[in-house]
C-alpha positions, 0 to 999 in steps of 0.5 A: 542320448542326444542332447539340445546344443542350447540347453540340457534338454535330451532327445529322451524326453516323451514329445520333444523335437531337435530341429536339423541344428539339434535345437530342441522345442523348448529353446525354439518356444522361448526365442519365439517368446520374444517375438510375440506381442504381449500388450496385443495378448493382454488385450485378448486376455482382457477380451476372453475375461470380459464375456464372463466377468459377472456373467454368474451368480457367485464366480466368474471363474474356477482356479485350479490351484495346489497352493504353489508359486503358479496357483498364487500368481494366478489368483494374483492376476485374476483377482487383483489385476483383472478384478475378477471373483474366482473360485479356487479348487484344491485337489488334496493330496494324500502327502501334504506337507506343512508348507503345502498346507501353510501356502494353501491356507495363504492363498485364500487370503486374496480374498476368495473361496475355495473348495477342497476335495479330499478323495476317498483315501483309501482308493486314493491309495490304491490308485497310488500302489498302482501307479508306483507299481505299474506306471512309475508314478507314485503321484498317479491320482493326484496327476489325474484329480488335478485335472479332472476335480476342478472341470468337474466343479465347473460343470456342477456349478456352471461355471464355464470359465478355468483359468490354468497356469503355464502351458507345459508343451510350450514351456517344456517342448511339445508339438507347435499345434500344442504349444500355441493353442490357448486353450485346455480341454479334454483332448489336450488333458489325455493327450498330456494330462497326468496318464497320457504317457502310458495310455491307461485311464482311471475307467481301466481301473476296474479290471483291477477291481475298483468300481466305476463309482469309486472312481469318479473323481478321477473320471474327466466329464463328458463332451456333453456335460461339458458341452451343455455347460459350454466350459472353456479352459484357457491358459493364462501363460499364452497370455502372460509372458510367464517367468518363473522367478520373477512371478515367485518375486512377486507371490511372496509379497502376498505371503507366500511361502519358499524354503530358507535360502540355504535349502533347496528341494531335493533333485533340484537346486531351487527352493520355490518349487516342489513344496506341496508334496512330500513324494513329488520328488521321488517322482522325478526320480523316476523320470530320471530313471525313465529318461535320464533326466529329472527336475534339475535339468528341467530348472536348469534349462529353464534358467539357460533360456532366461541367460541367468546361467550358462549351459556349464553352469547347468550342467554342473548343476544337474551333476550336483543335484539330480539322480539321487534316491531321495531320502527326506521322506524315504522311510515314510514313503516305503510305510504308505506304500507297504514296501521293503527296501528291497522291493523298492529297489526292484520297482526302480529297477523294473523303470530304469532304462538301462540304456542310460545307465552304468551296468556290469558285464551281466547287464546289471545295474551298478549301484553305489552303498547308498543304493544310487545309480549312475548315469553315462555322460556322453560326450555330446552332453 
């Protein structure tokens, strides 16, 4: 592993880039940042939002939210700061928590309306099997809903206007092309969306006999539904110099809800993020185990760009929070995923790359009494 000089970003994550000095997008994304005009972006917001401010019957525009940090501020600024009436849409996850719940029902306090989509659960859940099982991603069809509900609703309802939150290739690293597109539509959510690392999509789920119908609020709409409503996506980040923690300052004004100070979520050391769900962080989990690298680093990294903590401070960070079997919800997770501990540990197994990880002289991994792996610390960390 190779890892960003700046931050702890490693060459393992999928889309990332190191420039001929080993700085990574992400960090040449957020020196650019500094760059750019945001009075001359606000204007272009105010422009994109003014052809379609009373342009319907009811909504000027669909919000897709989850009741979040992002979900909040983004209603914040298209409600209160740009007078605009949204729509809010909601794709429900099967493992809500309480406070994901207490946050959902805070956000439609602005002073909107909101439409919850609750999949079938019991396709939801295979859907979910599957994508522990094959892909490593216990949060497949959530991944996916998020994505495909809210433009699904636009189309019915015509409403031809979604505004999302940050884009990720710009925040995280990603190609320059998307990176500095304003815009979400259909290719950028196969490219990037919830399936595109590992090239299958819900339609491929009837070889495992699940019926297209079954299927179809996982199914993103045609160019031609799509086309004939005229919907655009656009992110409200390229327009807003986006920064996590102050937007939090600002959202718990208006009542939202983080964890006590003295808690933080597991896998990383924050206490405003990863809320909604309880398996959201056995998927970073995952995404350690694929790529040596999970939420910590992501924060961190984060925090390091922002020069609200050193690069050793970071990586103290990440050595004290991430890589970890999560364990808050463990005993229930293994209950709706209809697992042993034991086959639990295979699937991880079957995910890990070993590469990264220390092994004995047969190649296994070494585990510790709680069942936790270790990384190998290079030097050029």
């Amino acid at each position: 592993m190779k890892y960003c000089i700046t931050c702890l970003f490693p060459n393992t994550k999928p889309g990332l880039n190191f420039d001929k000095n080993g700085i990574c997008d992400a960090c040449r994304n957020s020196k650019q940042r500094d760059k750019i005009d945001w009075k001359k972006r606000i204007k272009e917001l105010k422009s994109v939002l003014s052809r379609y401010k009373n342009k319907h019957e009811k909504y000027d525009c669909i919000i897709p939210v989850s009741g979040g940090k992002d979900s909040h501020y983004q209603t914040h600024i298209i409600k209160n700061e740009f007078k605009l009436n949204p729509l809010l849409v909601v794709f429900r996850p099967k493992d809500l928590t309480e406070l994901g719940r207490k946050n959902i029902e805070n956000i439609k306090k602005f002073g909107v309306d909101c439409i919850e989509f609750s999949a079938n659960p019991s396709i939801y859940k295979k859907l979910a099997k599957f994508g522990f099982s094959e892909l490593g991603d216990c949060a497949w069809p959530e991944h996916i809903g998020i994505f495909t509900v809210p433009v699904q609703i636009a189309v019915s309802f015509k409403i031809p206007l979604i505004i999302w939150g940050e884009n990720p290739q710009f925040e995280y690293g990603g190609s320059i092309e998307a990176s500095s597109r304003p815009f979400l539509d259909k290719e950028w959510t196969e490219k990037h969306g919830g399936y595109f690392l590992d090239k299958i999509k819900p339609e491929d789920m009837t070889k495992h006999g699940l019926q297209k119908q079954d299927l179809s609020p996982y199914i993103y709409p045609s160019d031609k539904e799509i086309q004939k409503s005229n919907i655009t996506g656009v992110f409200l980040g390229h327009y807003i110099r986006w920064d996590a923690r102050k937007q939090v300052e600002v959202v718990k004004q208006y009542g939202f809800s983080v964890l006590p100070k003295n808690e933080h979520s597991e896998g990383t050391y924050t206490n405003y993020e990863n809320l909604d769900t309880k398996y959201v962080a056995m998927h970073d989990y995952f995404k350690f185990l694929k790529y040596g690298f999970g939420r910590a680093t992501d924060h961190a990294s984060i925090d390091i760009r922002n020069n609200r903590i050193s690069r050793e401070e970071g990586l103290r960070l990440v050595k004290k929070h991430e890589g970890n079997i999560p364990t808050k919800y463990l005993k229930s997770f293994l209950l709706d995923f209809e697992l042993s501990q034991s086959e639990f540990i295979s699937i991880c197994d079957k995910f890990t790359d070993k590469q990264l990880f220390q092994t004995d002289e047969n190649g296994n991994l070494i585990r510790d009494s709680k069942n936790n792996i270790k990384k190998l610390f290079h030097d050029n960390i």
